[in-house]
C-alpha positions in Angstrom: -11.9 -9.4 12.7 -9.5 -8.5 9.4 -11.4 -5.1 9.6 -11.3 -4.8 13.0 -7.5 -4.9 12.6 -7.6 -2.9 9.6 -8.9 -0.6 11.9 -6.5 -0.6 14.7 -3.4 -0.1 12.3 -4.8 3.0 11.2 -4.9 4.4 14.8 -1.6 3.2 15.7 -0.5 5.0 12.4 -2.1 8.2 13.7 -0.8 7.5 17.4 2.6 8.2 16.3 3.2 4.6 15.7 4.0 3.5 12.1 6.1 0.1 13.2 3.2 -1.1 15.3 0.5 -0.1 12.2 3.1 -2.3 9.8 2.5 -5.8 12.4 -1.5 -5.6 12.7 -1.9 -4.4 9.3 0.1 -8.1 8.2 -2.2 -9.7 10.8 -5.5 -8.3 8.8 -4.0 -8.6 5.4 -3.1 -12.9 6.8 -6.8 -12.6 7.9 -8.4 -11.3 4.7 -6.8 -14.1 2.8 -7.9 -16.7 5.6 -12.0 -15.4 4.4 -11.1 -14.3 0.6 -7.8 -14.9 -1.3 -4.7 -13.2 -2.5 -6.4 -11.5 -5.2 -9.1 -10.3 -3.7 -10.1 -5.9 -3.5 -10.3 -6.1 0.1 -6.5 -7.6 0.1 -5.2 -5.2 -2.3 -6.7 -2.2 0.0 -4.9 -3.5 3.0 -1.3 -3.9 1.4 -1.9 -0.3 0.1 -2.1 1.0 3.5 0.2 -1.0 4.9 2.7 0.7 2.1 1.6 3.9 3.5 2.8 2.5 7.2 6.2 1.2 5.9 6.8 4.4 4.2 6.0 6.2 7.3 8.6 4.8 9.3 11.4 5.2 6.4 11.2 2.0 5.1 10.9 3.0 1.3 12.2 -0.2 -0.8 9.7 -2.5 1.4 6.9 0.0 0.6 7.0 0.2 -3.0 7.3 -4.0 -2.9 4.0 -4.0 -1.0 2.3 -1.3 -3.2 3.3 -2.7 -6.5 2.5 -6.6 -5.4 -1.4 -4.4 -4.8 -1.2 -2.9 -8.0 -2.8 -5.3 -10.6 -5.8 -6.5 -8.1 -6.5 -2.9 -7.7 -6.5 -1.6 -11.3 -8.9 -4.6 -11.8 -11.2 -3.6 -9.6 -11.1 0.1 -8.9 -8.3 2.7 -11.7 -8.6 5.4 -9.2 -7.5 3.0 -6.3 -4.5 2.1 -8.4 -3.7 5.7 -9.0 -3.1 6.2 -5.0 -1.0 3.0 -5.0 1.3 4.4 -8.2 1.7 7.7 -6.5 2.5 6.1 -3.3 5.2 3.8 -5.0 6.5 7.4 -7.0 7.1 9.1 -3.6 9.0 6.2 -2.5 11.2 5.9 -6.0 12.0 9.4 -5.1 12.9 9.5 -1.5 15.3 6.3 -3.0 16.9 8.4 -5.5 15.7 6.8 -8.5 14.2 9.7 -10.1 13.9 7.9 -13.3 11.5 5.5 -11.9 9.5 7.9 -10.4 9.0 10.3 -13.1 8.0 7.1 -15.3 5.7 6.6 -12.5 4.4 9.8 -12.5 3.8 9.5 -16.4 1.5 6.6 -15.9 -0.5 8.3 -13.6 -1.1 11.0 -16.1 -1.9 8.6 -18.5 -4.6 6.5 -16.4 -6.4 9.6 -15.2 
């Protein structure tokens, strides 16, 4: 079912529908940690697509919440995964205003890679 889910938030995020892609990508991310636990990969995926959702309908400071609370679980499992989440958290610093933060972002990036 979590996939399933996973799933169907992508499509209502390509549908034209970020708000609807935020709600059923919570209900997969509840369900994941229902079979796993907060610290699992699968987790960590999900809340880095559901910052993609927020940030597609505007909602910046909520996205880079969601991307950085993914952050740790996937540099554990996966740098390159963590690379997306940082960039995605830099766009968002930026569209805020806090260029500062993003640029610092943008420097760990370089660094990891």
């Amino acid at each position: 079912i979590p996939q399933s889910l996973q799933k169907l938030a992508n499509l209502a995020d390509k549908d034209g529908d970020p708000e609807r892609a935020v709600t059923i990508a919570r209900e997969a991310i509840d369900a994941w940690i229902r079979l796993y636990d907060e610290d699992h990969l699968q987790v960590a995926l999900v809340k880095n697509e559901l910052a993609g959702y927020l940030r597609n309908c505007g909602r910046h400071a909520e996205s880079i919440e969601v991307a950085e609370e993914a952050l740790p679980v996937l540099q554990k499992h996966n740098p390159a995964y963590a690379i997306q989440a940082k960039r995605s958290v830099a766009i968002n610093l930026d569209r805020l205003g806090e260029d500062q933060r993003a640029l610092n972002m943008l420097e760990e990036i370089y660094q990891d890679r």
